[in-house]
C-alpha distance (Angstrom), angle and dihedral (degrees) to the residues before:
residue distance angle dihedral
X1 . . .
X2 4.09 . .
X3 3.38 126.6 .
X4 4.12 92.0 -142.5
X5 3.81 108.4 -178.5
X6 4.44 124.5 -168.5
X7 4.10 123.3 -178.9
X8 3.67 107.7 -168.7
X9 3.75 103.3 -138.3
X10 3.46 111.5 -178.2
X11 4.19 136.6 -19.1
X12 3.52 132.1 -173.7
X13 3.88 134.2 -171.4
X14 4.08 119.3 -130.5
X15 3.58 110.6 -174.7
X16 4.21 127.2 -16.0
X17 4.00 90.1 -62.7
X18 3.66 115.4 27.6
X19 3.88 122.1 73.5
X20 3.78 120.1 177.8
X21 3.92 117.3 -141.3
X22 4.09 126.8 -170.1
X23 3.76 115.2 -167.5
X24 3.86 131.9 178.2
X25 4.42 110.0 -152.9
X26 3.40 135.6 160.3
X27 3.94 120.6 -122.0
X28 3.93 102.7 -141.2
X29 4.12 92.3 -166.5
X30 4.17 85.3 57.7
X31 3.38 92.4 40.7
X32 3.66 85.8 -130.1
X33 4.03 150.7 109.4
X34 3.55 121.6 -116.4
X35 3.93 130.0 -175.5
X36 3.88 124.7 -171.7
X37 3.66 143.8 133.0
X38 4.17 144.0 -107.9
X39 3.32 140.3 -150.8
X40 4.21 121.9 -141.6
X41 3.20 114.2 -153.1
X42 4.34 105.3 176.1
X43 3.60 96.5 -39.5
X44 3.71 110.0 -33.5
X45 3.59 130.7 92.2
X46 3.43 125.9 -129.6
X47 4.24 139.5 -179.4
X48 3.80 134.0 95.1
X49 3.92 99.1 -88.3
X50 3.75 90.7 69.5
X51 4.23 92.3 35.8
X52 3.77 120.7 121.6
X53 4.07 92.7 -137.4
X54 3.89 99.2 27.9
X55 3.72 112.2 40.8
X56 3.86 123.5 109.6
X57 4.01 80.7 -155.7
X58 3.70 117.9 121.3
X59 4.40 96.0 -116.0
X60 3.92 89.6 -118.3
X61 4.07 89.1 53.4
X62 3.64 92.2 38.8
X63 3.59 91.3 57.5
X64 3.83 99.4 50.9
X65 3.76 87.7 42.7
X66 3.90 87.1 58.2
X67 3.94 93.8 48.2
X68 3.86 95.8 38.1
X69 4.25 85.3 58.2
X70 3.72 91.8 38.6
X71 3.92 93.1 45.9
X72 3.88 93.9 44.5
X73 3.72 85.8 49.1
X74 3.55 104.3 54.6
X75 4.24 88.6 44.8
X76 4.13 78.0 60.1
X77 3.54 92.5 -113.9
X78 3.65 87.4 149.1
X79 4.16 105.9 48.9
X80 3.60 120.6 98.6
C-alpha cells in the first residue's frame, strides 16, 4: 500500500465556474515529491499532473491525487 501525500497550497477562482488549485505531494511509489497546479472548470479537474498520457505521477499516486482534488472540491474546500 502507498503512502500518497497532497498539501493544497493555494486556489483561486476566475470567473463563476473555474477555480485554479496549486498543490505540492509526495508520490510514495517514486519515492519522490511533486508540486503542480489544476484548473476546475464546473466540477472536473483538469492539467497534466493528473493526465493519463502526460503525468510524471506514478498511476497509483496519480489516481489518489485526482480523487483527493475532486473530493476536496465537491466538500467546497475551494469556494470563497
Amino acid at each position: 500500500m502507498n503512502n500518497h501525500k497532497v498539501m493544497i497550497v493555494d486556489f483561486a477562482l476566475n470567473g463563476p465556474q473555474t477555480c485554479f488549485v496549486k498543490f505540492s505531494g509526495y508520490d510514495d511509489e517514486l519515492k519522490r515529491e511533486f508540486t503542480g497546479m489544476v484548473r476546475f472548470v464546473g466540477e472536473l479537474p483538469y492539467g497534466d499532473v493528473i493526465h493519463p498520457a502526460k503525468s510524471e505521477l506514478s498511476n497509483s499516486c496519480r489516481e489518489f491525487l485526482k480523487n483527493y482534488l475532486i473530493q476536496r472540491y465537491n466538500e467546497g474546500q475551494f469556494h470563497e
